[in-house]
C-alpha positions in Angstrom: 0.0 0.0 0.0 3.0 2.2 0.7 4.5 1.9 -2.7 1.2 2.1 -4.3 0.7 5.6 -2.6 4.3 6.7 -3.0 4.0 5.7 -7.0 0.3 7.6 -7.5 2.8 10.8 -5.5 4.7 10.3 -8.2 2.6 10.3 -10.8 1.1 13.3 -9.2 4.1 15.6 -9.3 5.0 14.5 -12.9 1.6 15.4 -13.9 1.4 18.5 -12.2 4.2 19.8 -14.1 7.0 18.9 -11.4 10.4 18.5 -13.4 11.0 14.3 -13.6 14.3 14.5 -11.4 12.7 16.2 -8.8 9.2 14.4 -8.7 11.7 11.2 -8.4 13.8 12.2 -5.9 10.5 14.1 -4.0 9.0 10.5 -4.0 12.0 8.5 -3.4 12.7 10.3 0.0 9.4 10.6 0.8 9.3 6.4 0.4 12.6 6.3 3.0 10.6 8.1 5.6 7.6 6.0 5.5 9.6 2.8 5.8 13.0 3.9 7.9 11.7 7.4 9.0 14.4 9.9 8.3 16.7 7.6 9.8 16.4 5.8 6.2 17.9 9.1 5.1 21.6 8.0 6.3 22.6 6.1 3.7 21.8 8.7 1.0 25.6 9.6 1.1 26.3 5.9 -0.2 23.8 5.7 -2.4 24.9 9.5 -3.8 28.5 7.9 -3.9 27.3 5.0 -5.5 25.6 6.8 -8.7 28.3 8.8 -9.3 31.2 6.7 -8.7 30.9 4.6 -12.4 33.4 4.2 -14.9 30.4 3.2 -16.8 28.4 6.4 -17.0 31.5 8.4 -17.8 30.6 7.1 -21.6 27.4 9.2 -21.9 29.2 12.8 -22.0 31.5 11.4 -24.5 28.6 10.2 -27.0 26.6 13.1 -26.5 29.7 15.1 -27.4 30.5 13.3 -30.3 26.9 13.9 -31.2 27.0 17.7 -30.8 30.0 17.8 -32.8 28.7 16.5 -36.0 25.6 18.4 -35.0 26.8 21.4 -35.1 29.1 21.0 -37.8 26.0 20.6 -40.0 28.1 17.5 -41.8 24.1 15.8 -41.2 23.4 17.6 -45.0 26.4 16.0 -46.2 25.4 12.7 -44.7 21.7 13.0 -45.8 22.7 14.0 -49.7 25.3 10.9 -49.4 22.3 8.2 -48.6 20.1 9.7 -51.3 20.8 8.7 -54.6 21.0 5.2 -53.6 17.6 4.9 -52.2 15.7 7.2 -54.5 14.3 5.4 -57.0 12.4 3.1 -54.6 8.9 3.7 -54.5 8.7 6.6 -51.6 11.8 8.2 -53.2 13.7 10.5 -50.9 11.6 9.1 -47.9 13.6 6.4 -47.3 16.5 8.8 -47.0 15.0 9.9 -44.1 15.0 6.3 -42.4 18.7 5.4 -43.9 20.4 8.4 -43.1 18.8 8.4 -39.6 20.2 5.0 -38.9 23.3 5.3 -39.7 23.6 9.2 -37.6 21.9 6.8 -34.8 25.1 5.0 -34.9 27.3 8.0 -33.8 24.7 9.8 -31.5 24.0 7.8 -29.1 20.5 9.5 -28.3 17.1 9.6 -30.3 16.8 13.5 -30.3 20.3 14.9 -31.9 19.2 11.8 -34.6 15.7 13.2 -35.4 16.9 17.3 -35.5 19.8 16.0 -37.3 17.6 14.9 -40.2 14.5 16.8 -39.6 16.8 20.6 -40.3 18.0 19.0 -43.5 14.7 16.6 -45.0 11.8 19.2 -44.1 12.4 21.3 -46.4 14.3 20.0 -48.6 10.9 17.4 -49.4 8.3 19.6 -48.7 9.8 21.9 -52.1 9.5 18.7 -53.6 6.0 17.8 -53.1 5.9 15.2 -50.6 3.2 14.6 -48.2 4.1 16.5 -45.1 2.5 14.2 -42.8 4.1 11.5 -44.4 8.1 12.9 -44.2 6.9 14.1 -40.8 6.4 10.5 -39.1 9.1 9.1 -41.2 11.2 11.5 -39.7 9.9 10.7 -36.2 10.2 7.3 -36.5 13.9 7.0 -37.8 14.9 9.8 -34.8 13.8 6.6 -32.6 16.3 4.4 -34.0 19.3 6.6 -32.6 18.6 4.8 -28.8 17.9 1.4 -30.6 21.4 1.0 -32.8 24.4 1.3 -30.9 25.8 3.2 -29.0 22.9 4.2 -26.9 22.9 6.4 -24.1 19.6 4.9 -22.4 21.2 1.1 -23.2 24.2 2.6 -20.9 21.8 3.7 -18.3 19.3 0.4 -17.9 22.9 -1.6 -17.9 23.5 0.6 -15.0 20.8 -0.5 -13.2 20.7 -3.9 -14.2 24.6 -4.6 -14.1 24.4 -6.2 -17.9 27.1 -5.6 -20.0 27.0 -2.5 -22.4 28.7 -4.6 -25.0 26.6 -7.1 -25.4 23.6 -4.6 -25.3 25.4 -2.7 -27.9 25.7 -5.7 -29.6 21.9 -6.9 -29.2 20.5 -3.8 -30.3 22.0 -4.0 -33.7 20.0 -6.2 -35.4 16.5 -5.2 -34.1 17.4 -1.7 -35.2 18.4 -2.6 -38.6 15.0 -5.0 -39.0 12.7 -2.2 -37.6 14.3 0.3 -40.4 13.6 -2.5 -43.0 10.3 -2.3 -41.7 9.4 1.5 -41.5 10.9 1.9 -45.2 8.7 -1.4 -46.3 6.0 0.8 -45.1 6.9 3.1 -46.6 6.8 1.7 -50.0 3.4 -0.1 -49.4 1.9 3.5 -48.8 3.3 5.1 -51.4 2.4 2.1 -54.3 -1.4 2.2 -52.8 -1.0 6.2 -53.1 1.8 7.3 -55.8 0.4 11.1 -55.0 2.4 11.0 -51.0 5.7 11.5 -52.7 7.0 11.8 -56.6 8.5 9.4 -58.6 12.2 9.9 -59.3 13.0 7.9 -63.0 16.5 10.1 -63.5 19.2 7.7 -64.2 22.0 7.1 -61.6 25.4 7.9 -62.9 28.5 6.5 -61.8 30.0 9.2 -60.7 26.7 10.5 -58.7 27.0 7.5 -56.9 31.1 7.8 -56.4 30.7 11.6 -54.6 28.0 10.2 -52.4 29.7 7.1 -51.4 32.7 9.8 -50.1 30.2 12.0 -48.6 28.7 8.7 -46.2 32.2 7.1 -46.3 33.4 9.2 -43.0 30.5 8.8 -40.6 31.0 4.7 -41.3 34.6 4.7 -40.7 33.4 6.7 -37.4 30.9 3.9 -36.5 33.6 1.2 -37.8 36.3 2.9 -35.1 33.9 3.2 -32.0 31.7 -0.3 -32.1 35.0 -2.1 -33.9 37.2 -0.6 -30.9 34.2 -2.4 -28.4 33.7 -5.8 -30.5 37.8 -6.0 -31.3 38.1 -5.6 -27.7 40.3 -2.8 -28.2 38.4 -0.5 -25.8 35.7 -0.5 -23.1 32.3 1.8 -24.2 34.0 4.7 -22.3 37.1 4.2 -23.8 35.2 4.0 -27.6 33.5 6.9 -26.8 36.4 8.9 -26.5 37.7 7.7 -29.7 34.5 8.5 -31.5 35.3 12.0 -30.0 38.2 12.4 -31.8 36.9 10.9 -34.9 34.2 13.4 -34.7 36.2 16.2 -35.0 38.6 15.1 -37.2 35.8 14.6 -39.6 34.8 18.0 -38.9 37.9 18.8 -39.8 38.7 17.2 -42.9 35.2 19.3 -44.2 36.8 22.6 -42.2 34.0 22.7 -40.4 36.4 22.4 -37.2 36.6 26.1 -34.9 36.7 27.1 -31.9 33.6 28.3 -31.7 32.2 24.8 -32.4 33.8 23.0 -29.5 32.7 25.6 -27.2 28.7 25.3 -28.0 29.1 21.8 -28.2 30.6 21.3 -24.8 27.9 23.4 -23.5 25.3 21.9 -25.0 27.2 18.7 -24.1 27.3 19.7 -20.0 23.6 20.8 -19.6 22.8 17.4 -22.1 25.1 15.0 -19.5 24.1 16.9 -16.0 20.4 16.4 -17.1 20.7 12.7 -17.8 23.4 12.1 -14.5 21.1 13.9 -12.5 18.3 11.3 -13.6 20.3 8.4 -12.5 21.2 10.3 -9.2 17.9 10.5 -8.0 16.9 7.3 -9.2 19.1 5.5 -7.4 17.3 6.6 -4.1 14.1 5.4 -5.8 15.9 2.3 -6.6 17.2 1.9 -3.0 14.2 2.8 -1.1 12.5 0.1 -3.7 15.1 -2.0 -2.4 14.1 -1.3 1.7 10.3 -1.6 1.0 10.7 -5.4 -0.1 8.1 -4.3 -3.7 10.1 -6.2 -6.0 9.9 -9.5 -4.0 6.1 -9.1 -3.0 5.5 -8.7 -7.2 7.2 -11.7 -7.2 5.2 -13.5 -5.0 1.6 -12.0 -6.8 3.1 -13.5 -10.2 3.4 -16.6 -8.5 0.4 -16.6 -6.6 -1.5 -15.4 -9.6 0.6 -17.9 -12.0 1.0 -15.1 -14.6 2.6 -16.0 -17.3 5.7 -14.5 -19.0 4.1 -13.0 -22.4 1.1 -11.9 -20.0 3.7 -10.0 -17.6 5.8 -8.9 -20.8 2.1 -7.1 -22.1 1.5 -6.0 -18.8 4.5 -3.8 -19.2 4.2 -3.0 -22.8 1.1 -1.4 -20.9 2.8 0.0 -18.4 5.3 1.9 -20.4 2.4 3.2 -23.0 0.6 5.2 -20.1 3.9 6.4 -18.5 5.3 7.5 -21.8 2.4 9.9 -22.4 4.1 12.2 -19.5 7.3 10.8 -18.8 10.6 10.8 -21.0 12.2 7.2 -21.2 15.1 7.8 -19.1 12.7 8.5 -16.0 10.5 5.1 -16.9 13.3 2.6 -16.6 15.0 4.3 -13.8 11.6 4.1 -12.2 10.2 0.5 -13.5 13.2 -1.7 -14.2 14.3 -1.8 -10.1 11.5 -2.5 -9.3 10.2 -5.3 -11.6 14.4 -6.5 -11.5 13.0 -9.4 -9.5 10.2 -10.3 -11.5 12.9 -10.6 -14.1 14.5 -12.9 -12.7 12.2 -14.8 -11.2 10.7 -15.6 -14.6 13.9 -16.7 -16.3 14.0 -13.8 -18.7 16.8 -12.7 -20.6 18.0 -9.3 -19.5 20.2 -8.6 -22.5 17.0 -9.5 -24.3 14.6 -7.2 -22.1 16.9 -4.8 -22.3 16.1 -4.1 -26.2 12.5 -4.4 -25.8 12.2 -1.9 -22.6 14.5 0.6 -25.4 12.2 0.0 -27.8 9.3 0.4 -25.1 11.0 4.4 -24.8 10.5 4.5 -28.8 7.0 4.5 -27.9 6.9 6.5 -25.5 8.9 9.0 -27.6 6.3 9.0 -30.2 3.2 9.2 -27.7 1.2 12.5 -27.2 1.6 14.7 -25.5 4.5 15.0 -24.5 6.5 12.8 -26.9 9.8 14.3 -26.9 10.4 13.0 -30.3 7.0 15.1 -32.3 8.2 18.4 -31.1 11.5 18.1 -32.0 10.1 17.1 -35.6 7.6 19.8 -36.0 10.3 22.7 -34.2 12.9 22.0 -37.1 10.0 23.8 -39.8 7.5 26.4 -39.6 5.3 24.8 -42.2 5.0 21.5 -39.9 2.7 21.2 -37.1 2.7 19.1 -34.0 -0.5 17.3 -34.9 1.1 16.4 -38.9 3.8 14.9 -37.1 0.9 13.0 -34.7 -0.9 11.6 -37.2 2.1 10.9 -39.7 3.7 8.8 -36.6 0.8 6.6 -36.4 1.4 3.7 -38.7 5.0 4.1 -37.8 3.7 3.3 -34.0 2.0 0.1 -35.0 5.1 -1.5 -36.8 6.7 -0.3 -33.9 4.2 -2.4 -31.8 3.9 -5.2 -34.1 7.6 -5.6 -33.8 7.6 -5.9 -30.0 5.1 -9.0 -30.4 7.7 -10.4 -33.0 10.5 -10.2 -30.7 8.7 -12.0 -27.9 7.9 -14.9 -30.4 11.6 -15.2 -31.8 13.8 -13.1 -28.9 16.6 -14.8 -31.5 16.4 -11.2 -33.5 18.0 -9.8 -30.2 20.4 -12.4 -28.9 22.2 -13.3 -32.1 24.8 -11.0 -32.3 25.3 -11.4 -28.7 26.3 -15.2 -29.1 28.7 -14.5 -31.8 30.2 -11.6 -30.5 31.0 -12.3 -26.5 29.8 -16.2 -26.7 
């Protein structure tokens, strides 16, 4: 009853506009007293120690400033034009440009956001000249921004390893294929759409010449060296995820380099942006390890273990029951507050029930995709509709919408054949 009430307080303060780090570490405190009084408050200098005292987390300031780099070199045009001419002259043209070139940036951004602005500043107007559907580039756009916490690396992958103590590498490693299958999937709708209704985007019947194709293969050739150096320097066991992300630091700007691109003034926004980025997130996991411990004291995990059993739930029922779970949190919660909230608490259940984590750790990341792409406050539509005047929040909505359903369909496909996930994983770390 005491977790039930702490949980609707929590709900309550996120809902009444209370920022998420606060309204966690408001509940998580407020859970310490009701079980330990403030006496529970003692250990908070252990558990404060404890969050911040990880080799692992040190990775997450390197991706994002590798991100920001590229970012704000605006070498995401270069990348975009590179993809195009080899996808173009599939039915939905340029669109699949905009799920291409958004996985491959979601291999060097780490984060869903920087992928989605990335292409959305360069593909809005670019297609909307062109006369494609708006709603359509819109959700296409949306949907590939999800991919960038799906494909490695992945900054909310780093943060539910935290949690869960699985290795980043083998996460890394399981989210590869998934990500590659659901961008196979949103362009296969994408063609689908567009044969039933040739008038969502033009046809493009110009003839590809060879040297078209040569300058574009150069323009993508640097960003997959750059994904070759950081996930070869993990999977050669050349260097740990923190270590990688430091060399795709320096990769970063020397590509920005090479294109002159490379100033002063470049590093310094993108460290800032990199800072307030990296103290947002670190503050997340701060005050969600006192959640996480106070979860801990309070015994929840190991009662919801005992109701499973009691009520002999079933592992694809408690799997749905989640998929549930995370579809009404993510409609006013951003995904790095669900798992920090959810996954220590259900940790238990988990294991209780036999189920993979490296496995459950690519469905609850592509649980956040939802959640990114859920109204209201999908983080994901508004930074979509932001990048152009001429695109409003609800074209990027109703654009998203058959993108969610693949999205949802795909999460009943990796239950049936959790294979797609654990593959790589076999092969790469046995």
């Amino acid at each position: 009853m005491e977790g039930i009430l702490i949980f609707g307080l929590l709900v309550g303060l996120i809902i009444g506009g209370m920022w998420v780090q606060f309204a966690v570490a408001s509940a998580g405190l407020a859970y310490l007293c009701a079980i330990k009084g403030f006496a529970g408050w003692k250990a908070l200098g252990i558990v404060s120690w404890g969050s911040a005292n990880s080799f692992t987390l040190a990775a997450i300031p390197l991706f994002i400033l590798m991100a920001e780099i590229l970012l704000g070199s605006g070498l995401s045009s270069r990348l975009y034009k590179g993809v195009s001419p080899f996808v173009r002259r599939l039915p939905g043209g340029l669109l699949h440009t905009n799920i291409a070139g958004s996985g491959i940036f979601a291999a060097i951004s780490g984060g869903s956001a920087p992928t989605a602005a990335a292409m959305s500043t360069v593909a809005l107007p670019e297609l909307s000249s062109r006369g494609y559907n708006v709603r359509l580039v819109s959700g296409s756009l949306a949907a590939g921004g999800t991919l960038g916490i799906l494909i490695p690396p992945s900054i909310t992958m780093i943060i539910y390893s935290t949690f869960t103590e699985t290795s980043i590498a083998q996460l890394f490693s399981a989210g590869m294929l998934p990500g590659i299958l659901l961008a196979l999937f949103y362009m296969g709708l994408i063609m689908i759409r567009c044969i039933m209704n040739p008038s969502l985007a033009p046809a493009d019947k110009s003839k590809l010449t060879f040297k078209e194709l040569y300058t574009a293969a150069l323009d993508v050739l640097p960003f997959l060296m750059l994904i070759f150096m950081v996930l070869g320097s993990i999977y050669g066991g050349i260097a740990t995820p923190t270590e990688a992300g430091a060399v795709g630091v320096l990769g970063a700007m020397l590509i920005a380099g090479i294109y002159k691109r490379l100033n002063l003034t470049l590093l310094q926004n993108a460290l800032s942006r990199t800072i307030k980025m990296s103290g947002n997130i670190l503050f997340i996991v701060f005050t969600s390890m006192i959640f996480a411990y106070a979860t801990a004291l309070s015994g929840a995990g190991e009662t919801l273990v005992n109701y499973l059993q009691d009520a002999e739930v079933s592992r694809i029922a408690f799997l749905i029951i989640v998929m549930v779970i995370f579809a009404i949190l993510g409609c006013f919660m951003e995904g790095l507050g669900m798992i920090a909230i959810i996954v220590p608490v259900i940790f238990p259940a988990l294991i209780a029930l036999d189920i993979n984590l490296i496995w459950f750790g690519v469905f609850v990341v592509i649980l956040v995709e939802l959640g990114q792409l859920t109204p209201p406050l999908g983080v994901i539509l508004f930074v979509v509709a932001s990048s152009s005047d001429k695109v409003k929040v609800e074209d990027v909505v109703l654009g998203t919408l058959p993108f969610f359903i693949v999205i949802v369909g795909f999460l009943f496909l990796l239950m049936a054949f959790p294979e797609i996930a654990l593959y790589l994983p076999s092969l790469t770390t046995g």
